[in-house]
PDB file with SEQRES, HELIX, SHEET and CRYST1 records, atoms N, CA, C and O in Angstrom:
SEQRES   1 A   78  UNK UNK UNK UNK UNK UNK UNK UNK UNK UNK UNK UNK UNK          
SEQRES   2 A   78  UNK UNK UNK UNK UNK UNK UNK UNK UNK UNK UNK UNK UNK          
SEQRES   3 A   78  UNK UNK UNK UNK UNK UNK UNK UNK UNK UNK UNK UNK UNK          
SEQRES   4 A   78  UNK UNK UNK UNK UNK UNK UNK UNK UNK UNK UNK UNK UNK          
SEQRES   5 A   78  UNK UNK UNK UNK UNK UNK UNK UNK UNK UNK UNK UNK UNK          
SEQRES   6 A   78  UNK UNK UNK UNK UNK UNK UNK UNK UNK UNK UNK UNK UNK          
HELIX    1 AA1 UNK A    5  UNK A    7  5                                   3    
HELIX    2 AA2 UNK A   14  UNK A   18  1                                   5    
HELIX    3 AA3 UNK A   20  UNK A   22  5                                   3    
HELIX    4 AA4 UNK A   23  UNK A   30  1                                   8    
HELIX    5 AA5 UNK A   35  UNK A   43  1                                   9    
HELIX    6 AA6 UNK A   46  UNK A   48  5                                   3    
HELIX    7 AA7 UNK A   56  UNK A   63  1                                   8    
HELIX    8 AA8 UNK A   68  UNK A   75  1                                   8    
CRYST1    1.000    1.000    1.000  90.00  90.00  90.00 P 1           1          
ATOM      1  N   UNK A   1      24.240   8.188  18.003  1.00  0.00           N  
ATOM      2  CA  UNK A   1      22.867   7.827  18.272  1.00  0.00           C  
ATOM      3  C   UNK A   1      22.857   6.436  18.896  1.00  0.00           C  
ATOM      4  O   UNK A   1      23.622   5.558  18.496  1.00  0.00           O  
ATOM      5  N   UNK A   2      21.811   6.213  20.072  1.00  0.00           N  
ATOM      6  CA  UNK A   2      22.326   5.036  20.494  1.00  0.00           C  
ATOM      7  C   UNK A   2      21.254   4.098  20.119  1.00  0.00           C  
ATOM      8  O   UNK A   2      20.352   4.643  19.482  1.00  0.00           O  
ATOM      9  N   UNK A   3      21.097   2.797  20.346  1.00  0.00           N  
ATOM     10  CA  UNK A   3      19.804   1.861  19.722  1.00  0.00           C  
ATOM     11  C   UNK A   3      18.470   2.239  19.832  1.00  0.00           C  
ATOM     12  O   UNK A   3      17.684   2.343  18.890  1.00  0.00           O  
ATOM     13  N   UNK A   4      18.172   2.496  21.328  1.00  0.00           N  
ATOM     14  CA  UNK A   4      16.913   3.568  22.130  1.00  0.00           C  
ATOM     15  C   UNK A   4      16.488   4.540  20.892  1.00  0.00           C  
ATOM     16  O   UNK A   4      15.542   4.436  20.111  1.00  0.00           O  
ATOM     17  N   UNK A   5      17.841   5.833  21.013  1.00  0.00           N  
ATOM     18  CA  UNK A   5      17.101   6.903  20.323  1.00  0.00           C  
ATOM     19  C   UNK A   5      17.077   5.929  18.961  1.00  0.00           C  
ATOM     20  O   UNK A   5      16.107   5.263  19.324  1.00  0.00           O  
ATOM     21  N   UNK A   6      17.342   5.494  17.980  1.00  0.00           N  
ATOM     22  CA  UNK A   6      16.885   4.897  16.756  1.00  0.00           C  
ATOM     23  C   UNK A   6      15.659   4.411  16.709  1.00  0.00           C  
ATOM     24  O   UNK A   6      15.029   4.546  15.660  1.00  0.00           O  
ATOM     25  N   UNK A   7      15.126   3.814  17.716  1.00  0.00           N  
ATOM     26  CA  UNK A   7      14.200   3.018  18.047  1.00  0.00           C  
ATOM     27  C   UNK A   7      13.042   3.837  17.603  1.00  0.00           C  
ATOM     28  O   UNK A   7      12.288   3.685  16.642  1.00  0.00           O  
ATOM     29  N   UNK A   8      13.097   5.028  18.831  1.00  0.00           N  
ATOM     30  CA  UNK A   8      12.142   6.225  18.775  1.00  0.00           C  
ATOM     31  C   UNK A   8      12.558   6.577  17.425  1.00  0.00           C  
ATOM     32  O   UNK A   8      12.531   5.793  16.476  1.00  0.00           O  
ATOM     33  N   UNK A   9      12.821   7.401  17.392  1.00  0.00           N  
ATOM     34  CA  UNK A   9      12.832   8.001  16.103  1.00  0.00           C  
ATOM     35  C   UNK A   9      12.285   7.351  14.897  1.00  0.00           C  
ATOM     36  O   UNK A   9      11.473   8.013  14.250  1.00  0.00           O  
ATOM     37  N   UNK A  10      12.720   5.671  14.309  1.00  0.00           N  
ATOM     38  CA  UNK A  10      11.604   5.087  13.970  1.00  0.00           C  
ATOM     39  C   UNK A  10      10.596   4.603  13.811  1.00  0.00           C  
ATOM     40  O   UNK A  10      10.147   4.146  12.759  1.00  0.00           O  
ATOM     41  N   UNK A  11       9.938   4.656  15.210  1.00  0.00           N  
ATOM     42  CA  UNK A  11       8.378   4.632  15.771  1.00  0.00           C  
ATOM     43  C   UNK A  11       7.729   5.787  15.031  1.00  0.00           C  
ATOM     44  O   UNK A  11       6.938   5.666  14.095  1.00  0.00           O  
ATOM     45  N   UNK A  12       8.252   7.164  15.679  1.00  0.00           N  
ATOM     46  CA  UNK A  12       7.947   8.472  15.465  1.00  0.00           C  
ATOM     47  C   UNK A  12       7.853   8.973  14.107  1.00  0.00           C  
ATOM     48  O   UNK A  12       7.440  10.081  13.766  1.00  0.00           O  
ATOM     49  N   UNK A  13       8.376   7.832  13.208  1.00  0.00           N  
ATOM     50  CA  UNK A  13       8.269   8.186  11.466  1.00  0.00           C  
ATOM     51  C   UNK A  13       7.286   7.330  11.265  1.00  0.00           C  
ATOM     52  O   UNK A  13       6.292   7.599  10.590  1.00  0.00           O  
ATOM     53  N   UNK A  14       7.486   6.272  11.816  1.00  0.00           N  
ATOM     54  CA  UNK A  14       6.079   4.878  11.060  1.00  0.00           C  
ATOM     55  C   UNK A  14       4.524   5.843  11.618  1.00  0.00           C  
ATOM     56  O   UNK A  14       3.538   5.937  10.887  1.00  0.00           O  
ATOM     57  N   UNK A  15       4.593   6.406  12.860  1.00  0.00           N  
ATOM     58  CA  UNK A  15       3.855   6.732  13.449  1.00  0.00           C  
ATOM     59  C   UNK A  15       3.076   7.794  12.482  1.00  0.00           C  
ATOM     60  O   UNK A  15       1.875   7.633  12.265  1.00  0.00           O  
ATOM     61  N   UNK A  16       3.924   9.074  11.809  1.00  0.00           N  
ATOM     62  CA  UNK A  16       3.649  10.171  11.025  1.00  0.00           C  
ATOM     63  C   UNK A  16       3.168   9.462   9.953  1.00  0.00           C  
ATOM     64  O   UNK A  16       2.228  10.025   9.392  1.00  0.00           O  
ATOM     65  N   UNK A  17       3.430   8.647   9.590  1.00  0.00           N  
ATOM     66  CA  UNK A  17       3.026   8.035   8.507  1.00  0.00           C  
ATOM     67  C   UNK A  17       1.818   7.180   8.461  1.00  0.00           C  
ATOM     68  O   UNK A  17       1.017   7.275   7.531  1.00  0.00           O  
ATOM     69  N   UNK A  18       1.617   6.072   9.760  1.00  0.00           N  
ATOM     70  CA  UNK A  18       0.794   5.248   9.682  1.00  0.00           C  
ATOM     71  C   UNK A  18      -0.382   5.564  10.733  1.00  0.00           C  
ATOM     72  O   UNK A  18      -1.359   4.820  10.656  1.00  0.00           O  
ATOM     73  N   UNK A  19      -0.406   6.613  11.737  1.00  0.00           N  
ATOM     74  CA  UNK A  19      -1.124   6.635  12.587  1.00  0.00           C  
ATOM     75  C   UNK A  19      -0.845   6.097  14.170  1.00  0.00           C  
ATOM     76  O   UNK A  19      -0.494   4.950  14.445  1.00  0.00           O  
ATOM     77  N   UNK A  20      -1.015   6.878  14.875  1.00  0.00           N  
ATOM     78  CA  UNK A  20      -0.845   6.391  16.652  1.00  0.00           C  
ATOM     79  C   UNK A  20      -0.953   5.270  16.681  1.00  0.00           C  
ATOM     80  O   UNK A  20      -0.187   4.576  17.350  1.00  0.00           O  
ATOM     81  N   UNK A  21      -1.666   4.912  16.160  1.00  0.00           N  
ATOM     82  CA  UNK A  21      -2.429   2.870  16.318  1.00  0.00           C  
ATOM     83  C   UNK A  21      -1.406   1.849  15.663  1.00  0.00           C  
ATOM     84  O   UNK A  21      -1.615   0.638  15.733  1.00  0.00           O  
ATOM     85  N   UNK A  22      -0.588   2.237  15.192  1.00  0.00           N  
ATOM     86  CA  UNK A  22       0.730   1.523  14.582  1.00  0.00           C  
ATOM     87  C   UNK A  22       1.560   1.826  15.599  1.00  0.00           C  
ATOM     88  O   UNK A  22       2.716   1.575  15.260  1.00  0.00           O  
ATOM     89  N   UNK A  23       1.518   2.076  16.238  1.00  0.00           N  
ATOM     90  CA  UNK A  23       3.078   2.557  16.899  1.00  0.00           C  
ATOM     91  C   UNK A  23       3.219   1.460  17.918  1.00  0.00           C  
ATOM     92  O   UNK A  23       4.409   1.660  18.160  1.00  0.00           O  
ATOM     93  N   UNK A  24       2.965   0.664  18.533  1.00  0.00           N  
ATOM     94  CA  UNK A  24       3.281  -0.708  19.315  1.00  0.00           C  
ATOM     95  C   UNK A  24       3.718  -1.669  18.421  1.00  0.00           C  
ATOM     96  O   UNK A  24       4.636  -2.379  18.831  1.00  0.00           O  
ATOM     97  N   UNK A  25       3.199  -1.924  17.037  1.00  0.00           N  
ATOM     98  CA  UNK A  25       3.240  -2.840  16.001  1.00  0.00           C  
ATOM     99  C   UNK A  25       4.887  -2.178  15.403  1.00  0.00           C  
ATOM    100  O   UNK A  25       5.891  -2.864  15.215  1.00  0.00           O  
ATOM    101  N   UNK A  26       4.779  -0.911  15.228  1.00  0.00           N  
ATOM    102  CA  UNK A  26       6.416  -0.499  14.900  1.00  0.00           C  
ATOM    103  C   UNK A  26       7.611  -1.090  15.395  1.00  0.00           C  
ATOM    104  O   UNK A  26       8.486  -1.747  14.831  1.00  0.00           O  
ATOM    105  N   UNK A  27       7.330  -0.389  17.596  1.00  0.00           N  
ATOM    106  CA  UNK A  27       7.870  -0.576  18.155  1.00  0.00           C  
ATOM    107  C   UNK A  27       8.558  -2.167  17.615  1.00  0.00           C  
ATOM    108  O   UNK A  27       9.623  -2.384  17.038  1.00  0.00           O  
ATOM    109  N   UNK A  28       7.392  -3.198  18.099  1.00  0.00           N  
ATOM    110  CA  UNK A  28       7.618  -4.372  17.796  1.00  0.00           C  
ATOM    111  C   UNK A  28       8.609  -4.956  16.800  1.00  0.00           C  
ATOM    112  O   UNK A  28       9.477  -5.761  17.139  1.00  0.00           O  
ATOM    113  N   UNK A  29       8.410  -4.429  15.314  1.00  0.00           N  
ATOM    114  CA  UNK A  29       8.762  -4.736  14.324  1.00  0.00           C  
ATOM    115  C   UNK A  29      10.772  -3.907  14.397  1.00  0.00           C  
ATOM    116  O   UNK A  29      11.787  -4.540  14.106  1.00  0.00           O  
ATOM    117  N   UNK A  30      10.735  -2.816  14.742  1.00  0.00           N  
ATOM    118  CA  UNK A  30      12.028  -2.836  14.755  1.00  0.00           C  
ATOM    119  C   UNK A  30      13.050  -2.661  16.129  1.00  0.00           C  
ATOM    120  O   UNK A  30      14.042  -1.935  16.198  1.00  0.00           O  
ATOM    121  N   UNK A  31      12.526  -3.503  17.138  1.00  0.00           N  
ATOM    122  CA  UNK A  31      13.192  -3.476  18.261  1.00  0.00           C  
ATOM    123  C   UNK A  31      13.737  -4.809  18.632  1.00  0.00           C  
ATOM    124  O   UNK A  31      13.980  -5.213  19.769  1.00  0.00           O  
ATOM    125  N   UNK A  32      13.936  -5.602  17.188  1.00  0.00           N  
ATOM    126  CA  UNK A  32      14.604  -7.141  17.180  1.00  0.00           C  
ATOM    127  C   UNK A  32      16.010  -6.713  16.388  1.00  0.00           C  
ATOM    128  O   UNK A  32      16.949  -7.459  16.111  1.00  0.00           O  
ATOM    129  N   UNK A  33      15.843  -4.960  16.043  1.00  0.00           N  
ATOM    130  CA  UNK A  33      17.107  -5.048  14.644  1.00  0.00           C  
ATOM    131  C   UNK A  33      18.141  -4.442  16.277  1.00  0.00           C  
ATOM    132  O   UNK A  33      17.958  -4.286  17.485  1.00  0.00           O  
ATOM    133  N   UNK A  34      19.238  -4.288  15.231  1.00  0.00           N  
ATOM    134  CA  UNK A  34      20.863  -4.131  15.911  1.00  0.00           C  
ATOM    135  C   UNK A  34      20.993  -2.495  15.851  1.00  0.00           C  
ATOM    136  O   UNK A  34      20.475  -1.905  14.903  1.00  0.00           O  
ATOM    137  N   UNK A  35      21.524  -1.944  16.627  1.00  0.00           N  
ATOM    138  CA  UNK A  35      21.695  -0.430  16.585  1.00  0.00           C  
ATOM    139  C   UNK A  35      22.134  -0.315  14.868  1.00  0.00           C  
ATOM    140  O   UNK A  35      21.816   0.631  14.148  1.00  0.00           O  
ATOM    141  N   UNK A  36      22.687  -1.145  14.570  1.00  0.00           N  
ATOM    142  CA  UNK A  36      23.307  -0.951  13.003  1.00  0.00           C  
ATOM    143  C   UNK A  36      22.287  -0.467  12.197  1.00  0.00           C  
ATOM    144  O   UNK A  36      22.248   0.565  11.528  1.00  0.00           O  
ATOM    145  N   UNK A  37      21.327  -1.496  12.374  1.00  0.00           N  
ATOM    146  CA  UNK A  37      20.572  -1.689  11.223  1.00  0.00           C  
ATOM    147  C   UNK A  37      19.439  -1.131  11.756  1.00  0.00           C  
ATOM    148  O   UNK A  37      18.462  -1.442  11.074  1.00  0.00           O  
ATOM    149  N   UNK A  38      19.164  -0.433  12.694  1.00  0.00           N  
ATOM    150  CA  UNK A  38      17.935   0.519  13.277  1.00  0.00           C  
ATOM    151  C   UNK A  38      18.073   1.854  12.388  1.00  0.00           C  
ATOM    152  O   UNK A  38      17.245   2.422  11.676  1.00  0.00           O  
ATOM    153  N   UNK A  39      19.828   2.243  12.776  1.00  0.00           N  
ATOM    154  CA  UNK A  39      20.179   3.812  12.051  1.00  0.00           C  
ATOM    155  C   UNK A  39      20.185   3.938  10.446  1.00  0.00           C  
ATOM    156  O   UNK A  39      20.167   4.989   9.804  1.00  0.00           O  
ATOM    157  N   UNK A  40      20.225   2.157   9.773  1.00  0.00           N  
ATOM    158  CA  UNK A  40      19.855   2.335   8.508  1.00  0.00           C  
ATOM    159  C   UNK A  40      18.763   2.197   8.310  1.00  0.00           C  
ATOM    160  O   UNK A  40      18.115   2.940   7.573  1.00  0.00           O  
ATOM    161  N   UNK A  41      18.565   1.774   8.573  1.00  0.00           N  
ATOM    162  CA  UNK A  41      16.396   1.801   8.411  1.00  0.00           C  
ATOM    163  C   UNK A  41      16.211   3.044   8.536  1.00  0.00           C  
ATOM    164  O   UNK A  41      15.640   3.511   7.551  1.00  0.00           O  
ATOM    165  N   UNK A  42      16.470   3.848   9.394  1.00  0.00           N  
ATOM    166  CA  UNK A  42      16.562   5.325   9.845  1.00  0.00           C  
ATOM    167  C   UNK A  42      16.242   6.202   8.321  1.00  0.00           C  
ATOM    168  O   UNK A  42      15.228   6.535   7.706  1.00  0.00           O  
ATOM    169  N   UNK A  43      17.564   6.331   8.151  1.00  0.00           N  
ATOM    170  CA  UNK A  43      18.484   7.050   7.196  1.00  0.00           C  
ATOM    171  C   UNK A  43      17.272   6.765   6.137  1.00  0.00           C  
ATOM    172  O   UNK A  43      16.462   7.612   5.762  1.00  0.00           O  
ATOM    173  N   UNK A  44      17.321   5.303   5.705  1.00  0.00           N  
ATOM    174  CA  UNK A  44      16.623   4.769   4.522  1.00  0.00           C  
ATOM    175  C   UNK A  44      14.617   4.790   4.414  1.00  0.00           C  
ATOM    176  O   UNK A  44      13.726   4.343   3.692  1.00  0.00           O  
ATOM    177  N   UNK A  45      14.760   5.505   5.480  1.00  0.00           N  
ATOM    178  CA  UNK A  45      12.915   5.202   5.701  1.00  0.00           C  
ATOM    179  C   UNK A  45      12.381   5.980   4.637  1.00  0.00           C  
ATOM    180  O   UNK A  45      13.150   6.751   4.065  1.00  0.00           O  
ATOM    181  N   UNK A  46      10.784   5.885   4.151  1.00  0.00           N  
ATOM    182  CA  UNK A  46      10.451   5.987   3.590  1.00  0.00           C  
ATOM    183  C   UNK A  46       9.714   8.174   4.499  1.00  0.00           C  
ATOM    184  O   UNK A  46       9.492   9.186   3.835  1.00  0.00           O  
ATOM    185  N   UNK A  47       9.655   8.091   5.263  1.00  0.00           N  
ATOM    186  CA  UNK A  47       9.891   9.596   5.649  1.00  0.00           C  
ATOM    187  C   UNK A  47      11.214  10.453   5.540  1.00  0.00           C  
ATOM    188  O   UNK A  47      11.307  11.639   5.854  1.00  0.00           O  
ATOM    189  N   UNK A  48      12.099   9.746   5.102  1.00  0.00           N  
ATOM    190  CA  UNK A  48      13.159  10.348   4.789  1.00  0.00           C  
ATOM    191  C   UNK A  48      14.074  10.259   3.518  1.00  0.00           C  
ATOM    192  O   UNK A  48      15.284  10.323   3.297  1.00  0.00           O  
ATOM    193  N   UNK A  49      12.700  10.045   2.638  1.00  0.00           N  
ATOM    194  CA  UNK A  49      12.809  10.014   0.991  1.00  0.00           C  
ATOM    195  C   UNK A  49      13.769   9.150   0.851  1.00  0.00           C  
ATOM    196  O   UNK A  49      14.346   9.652  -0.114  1.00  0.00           O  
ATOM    197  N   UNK A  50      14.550   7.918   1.194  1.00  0.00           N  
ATOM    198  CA  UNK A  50      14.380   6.533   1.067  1.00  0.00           C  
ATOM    199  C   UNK A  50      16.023   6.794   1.277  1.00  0.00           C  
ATOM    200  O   UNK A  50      16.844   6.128   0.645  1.00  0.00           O  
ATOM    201  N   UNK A  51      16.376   7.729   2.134  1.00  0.00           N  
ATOM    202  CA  UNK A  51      18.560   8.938   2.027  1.00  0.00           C  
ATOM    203  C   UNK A  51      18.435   9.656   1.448  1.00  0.00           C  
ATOM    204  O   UNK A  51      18.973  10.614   2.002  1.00  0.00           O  
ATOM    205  N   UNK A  52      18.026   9.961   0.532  1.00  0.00           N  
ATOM    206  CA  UNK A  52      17.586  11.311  -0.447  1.00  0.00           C  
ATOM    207  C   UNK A  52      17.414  12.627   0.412  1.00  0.00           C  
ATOM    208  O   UNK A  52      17.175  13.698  -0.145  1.00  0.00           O  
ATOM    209  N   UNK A  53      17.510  12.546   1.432  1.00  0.00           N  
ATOM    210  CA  UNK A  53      16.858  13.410   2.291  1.00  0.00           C  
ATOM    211  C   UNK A  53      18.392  13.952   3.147  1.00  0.00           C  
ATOM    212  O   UNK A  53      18.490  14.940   3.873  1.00  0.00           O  
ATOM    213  N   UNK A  54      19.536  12.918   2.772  1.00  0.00           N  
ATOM    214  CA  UNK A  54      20.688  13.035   3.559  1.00  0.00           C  
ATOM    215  C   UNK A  54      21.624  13.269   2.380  1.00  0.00           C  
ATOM    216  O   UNK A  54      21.506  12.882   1.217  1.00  0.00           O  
ATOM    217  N   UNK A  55      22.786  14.149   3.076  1.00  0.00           N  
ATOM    218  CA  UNK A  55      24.067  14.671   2.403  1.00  0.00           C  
ATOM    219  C   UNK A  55      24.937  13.296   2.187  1.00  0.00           C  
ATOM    220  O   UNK A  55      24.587  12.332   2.869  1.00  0.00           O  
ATOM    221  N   UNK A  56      25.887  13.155   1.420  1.00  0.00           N  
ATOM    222  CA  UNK A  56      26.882  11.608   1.086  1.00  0.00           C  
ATOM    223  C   UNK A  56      27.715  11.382   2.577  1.00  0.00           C  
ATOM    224  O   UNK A  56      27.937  10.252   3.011  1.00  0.00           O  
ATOM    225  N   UNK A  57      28.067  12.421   3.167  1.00  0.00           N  
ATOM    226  CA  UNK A  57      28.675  12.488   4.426  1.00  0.00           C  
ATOM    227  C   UNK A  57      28.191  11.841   5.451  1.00  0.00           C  
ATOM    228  O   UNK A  57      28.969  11.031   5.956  1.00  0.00           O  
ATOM    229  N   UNK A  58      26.593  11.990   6.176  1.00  0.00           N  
ATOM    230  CA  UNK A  58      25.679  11.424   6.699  1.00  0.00           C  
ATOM    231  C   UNK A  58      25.242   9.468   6.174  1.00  0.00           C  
ATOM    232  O   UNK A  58      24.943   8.533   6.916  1.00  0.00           O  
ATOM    233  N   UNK A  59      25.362   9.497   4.937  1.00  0.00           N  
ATOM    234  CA  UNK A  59      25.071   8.230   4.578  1.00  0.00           C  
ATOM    235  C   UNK A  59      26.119   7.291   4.968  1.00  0.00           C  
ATOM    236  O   UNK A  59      26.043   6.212   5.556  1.00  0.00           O  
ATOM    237  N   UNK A  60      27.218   8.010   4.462  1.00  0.00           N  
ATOM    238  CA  UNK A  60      28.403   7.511   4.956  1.00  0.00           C  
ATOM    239  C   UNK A  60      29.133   6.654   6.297  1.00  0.00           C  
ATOM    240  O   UNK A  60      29.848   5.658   6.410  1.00  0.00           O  
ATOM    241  N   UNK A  61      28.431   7.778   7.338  1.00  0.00           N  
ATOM    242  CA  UNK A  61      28.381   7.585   8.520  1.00  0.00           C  
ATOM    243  C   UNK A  61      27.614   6.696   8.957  1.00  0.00           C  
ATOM    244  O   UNK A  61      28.010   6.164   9.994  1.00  0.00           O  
ATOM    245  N   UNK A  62      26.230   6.177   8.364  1.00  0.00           N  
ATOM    246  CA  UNK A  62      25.237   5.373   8.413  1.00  0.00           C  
ATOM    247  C   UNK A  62      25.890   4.194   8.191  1.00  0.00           C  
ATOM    248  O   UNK A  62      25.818   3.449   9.169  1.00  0.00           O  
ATOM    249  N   UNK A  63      26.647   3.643   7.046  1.00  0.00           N  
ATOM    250  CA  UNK A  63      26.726   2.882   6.603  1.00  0.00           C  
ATOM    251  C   UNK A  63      27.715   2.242   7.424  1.00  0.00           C  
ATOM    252  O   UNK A  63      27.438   1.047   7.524  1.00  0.00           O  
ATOM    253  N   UNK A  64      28.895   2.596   8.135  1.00  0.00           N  
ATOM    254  CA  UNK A  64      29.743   2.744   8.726  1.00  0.00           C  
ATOM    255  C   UNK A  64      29.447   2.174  10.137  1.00  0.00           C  
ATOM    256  O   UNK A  64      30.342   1.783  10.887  1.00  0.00           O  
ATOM    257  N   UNK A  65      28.166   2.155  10.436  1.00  0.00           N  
ATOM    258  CA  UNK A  65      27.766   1.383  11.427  1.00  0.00           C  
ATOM    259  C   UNK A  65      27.171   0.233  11.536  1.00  0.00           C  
ATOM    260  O   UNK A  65      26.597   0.008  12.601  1.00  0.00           O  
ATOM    261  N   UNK A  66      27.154  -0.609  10.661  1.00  0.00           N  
ATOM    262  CA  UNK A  66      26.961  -1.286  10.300  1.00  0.00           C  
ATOM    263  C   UNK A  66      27.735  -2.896  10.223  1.00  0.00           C  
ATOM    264  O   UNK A  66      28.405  -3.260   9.257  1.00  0.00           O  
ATOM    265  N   UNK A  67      27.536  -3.539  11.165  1.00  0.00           N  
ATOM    266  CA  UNK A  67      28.712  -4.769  11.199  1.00  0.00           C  
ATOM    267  C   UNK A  67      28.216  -5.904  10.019  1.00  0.00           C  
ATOM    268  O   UNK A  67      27.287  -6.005   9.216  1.00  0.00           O  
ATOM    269  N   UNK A  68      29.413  -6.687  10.418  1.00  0.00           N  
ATOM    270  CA  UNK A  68      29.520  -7.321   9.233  1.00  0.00           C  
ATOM    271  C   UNK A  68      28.267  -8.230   9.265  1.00  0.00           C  
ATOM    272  O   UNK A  68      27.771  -8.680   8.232  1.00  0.00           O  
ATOM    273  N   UNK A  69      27.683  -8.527  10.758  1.00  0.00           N  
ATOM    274  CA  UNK A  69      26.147  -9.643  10.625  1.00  0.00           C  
ATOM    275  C   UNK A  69      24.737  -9.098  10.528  1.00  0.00           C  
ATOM    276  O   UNK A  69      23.673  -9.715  10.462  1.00  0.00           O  
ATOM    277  N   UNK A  70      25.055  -7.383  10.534  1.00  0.00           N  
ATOM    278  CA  UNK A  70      24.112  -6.224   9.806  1.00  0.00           C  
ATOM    279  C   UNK A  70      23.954  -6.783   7.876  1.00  0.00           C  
ATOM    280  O   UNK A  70      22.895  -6.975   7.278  1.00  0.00           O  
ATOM    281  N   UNK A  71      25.010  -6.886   7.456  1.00  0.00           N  
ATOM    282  CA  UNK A  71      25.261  -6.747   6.183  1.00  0.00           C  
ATOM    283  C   UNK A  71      24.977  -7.901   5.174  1.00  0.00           C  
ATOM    284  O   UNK A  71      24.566  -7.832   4.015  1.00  0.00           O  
ATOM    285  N   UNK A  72      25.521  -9.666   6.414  1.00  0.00           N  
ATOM    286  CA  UNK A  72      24.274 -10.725   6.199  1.00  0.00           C  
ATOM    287  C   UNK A  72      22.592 -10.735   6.448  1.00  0.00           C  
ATOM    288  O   UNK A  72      21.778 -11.547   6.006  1.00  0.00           O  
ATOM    289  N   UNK A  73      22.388  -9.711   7.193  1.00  0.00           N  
ATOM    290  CA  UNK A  73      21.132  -9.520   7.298  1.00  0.00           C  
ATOM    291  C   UNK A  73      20.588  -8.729   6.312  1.00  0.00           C  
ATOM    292  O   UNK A  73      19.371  -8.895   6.216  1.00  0.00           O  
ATOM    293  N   UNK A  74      21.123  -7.811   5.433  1.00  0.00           N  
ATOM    294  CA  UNK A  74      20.833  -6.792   4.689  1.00  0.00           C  
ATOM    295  C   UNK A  74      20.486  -7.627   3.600  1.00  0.00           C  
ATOM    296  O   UNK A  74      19.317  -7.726   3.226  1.00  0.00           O  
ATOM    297  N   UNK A  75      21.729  -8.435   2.891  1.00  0.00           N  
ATOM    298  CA  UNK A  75      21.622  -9.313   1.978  1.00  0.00           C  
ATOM    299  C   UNK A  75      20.712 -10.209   1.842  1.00  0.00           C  
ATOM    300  O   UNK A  75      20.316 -10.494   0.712  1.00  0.00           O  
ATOM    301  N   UNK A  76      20.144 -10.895   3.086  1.00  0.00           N  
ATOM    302  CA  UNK A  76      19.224 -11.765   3.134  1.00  0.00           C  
ATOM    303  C   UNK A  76      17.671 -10.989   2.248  1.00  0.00           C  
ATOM    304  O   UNK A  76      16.977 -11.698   1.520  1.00  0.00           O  
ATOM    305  N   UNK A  77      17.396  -9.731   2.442  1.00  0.00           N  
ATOM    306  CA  UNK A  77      16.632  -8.848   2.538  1.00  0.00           C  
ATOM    307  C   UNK A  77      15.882  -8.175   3.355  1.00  0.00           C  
ATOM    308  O   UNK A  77      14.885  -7.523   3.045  1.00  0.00           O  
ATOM    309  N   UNK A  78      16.301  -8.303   4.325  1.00  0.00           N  
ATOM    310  CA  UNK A  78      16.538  -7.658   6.253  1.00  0.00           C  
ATOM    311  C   UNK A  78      16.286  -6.502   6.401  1.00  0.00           C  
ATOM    312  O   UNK A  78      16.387  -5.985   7.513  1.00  0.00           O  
TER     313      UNK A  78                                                      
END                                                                             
């Protein structure tokens, strides 16, 4: 998945969730993160029962993309 499709795809959940009229404010909000941390936001969104929604294999893979200045950012609470 590349940063783009993450991008969308998290618009397209905030969107189901919050309404058309959020979706520039989405855009906004996660098109400062890193492909890393787009596909965990992904994985982890709240339309996708928070990974609950994903097999250990898939998470796995998630996590895995993730560099090491993803992981200072995570920690920070990012």
């Amino acid at each position: 998945m590349t940063a783009a499709e993450a991008l969308g795809a998290l618009v397209e959940l905030d969107v189901a969730k919050w309404g058309e009229q959020e979706r520039e404010a989405s855009r906004q909000m996660h098109q400062g993160k890193s492909r890393g941390l787009r596909i965990n936001s992904l994985v982890h969104h709240q339309g996708n029962d928070y990974g609950d929604a994903f097999d250990a294999a898939t998470l796995k893979i998630a996590k895995k993309q993730l560099t090491a200045d993803d992981m200072a950012e995570l920690r920070k609470g990012g």
